[in-house]
C-alpha positions as CSV (number, residue, x, y, z in Angstrom):
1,X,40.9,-12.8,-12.9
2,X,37.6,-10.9,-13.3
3,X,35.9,-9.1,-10.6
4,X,32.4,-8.3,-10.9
5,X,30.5,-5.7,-9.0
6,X,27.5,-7.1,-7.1
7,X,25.2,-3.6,-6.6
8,X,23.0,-4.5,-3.3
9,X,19.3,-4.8,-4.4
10,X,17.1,-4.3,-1.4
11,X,14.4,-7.3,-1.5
12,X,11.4,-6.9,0.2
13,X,9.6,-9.0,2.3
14,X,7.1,-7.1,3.3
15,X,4.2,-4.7,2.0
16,X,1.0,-2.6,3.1
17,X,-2.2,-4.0,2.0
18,X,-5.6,-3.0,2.0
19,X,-7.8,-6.3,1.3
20,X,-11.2,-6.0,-0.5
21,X,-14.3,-5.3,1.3
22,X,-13.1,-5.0,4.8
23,X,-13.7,-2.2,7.1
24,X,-10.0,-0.4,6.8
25,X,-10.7,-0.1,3.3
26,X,-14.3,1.3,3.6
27,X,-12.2,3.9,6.6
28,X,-10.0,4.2,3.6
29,X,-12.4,5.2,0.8
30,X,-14.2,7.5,3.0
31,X,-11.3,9.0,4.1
32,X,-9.8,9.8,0.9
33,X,-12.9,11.0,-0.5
34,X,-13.6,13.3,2.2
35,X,-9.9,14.9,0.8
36,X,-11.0,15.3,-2.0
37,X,-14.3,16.9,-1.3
38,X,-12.6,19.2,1.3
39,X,-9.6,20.9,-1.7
40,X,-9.8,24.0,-1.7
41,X,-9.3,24.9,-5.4
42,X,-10.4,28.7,-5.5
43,X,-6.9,29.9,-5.1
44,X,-5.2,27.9,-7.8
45,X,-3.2,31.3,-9.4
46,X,-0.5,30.0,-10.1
47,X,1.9,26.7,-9.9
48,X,2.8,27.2,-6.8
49,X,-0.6,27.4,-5.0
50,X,-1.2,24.5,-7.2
51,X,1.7,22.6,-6.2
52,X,0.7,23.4,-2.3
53,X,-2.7,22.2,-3.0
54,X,-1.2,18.7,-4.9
55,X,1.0,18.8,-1.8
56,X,-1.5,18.7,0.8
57,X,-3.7,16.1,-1.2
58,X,-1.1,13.8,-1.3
59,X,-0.3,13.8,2.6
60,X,-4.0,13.1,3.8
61,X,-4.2,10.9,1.1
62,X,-1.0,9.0,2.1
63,X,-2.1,9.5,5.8
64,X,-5.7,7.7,5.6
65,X,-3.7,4.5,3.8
66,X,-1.5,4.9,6.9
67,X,-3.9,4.6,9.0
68,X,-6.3,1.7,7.7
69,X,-3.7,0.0,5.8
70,X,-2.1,-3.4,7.5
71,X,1.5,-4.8,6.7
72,X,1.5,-8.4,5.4
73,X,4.9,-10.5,4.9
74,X,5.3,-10.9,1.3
75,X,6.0,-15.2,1.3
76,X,6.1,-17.8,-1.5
77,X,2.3,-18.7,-0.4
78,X,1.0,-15.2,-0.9
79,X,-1.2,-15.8,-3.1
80,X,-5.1,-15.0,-2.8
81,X,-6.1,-18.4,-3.8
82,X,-3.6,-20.1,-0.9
83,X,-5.1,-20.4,2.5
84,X,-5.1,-22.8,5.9
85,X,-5.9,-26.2,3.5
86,X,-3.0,-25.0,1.4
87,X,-0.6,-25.4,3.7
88,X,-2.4,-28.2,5.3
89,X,-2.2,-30.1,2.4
90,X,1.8,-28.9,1.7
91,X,2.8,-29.8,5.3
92,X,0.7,-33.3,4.6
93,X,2.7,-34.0,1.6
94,X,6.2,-33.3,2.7
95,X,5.1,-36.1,5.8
């Protein structure tokens, strides 16, 4: 007899997205661009101030994506090409 250890792998099934040329990820670009114009660099010293300043820039950043970005469910049809015909045409076929 052989046991075999199974290590639990979290799948997911669902992500954030920003799609291309909407208006979260216009909010988005602005956003984040607005961070970076607003960094305050004349007090980089030493590493810490440096790692405070990385710090901050990292939580607006990471707080604009919050806000504009959307969750999608992560299916076998998520692809960009696949759309309503798609599954038109799949739900047609297994008829």
């Amino acid at each position: 007899m052989i046991t075999i250890p199974i290590i639990e792998k979290l799948v997911l099934t669902s992500k954030f997205s920003l799609p291309k040329n909407n208006e979260e990820e216009e909010a988005f670009i602005k956003e984040a661009a607005f961070v970076f114009k607003s960094l305050n660099t004349s007090n980089l010293l030493n590493h810490v101030s440096l790692k405070q300043v990385v710090n901050s820039l990292v939580a607006r950043v990471k707080q604009a994506w919050n806000a504009n970005a959307r969750r999608v469910n992560i299916m076998k049809h998520s692809k960009k090409w696949w759309n309503e015909y798609c599954n038109r045409s799949l739900n047609k076929y297994r008829e």
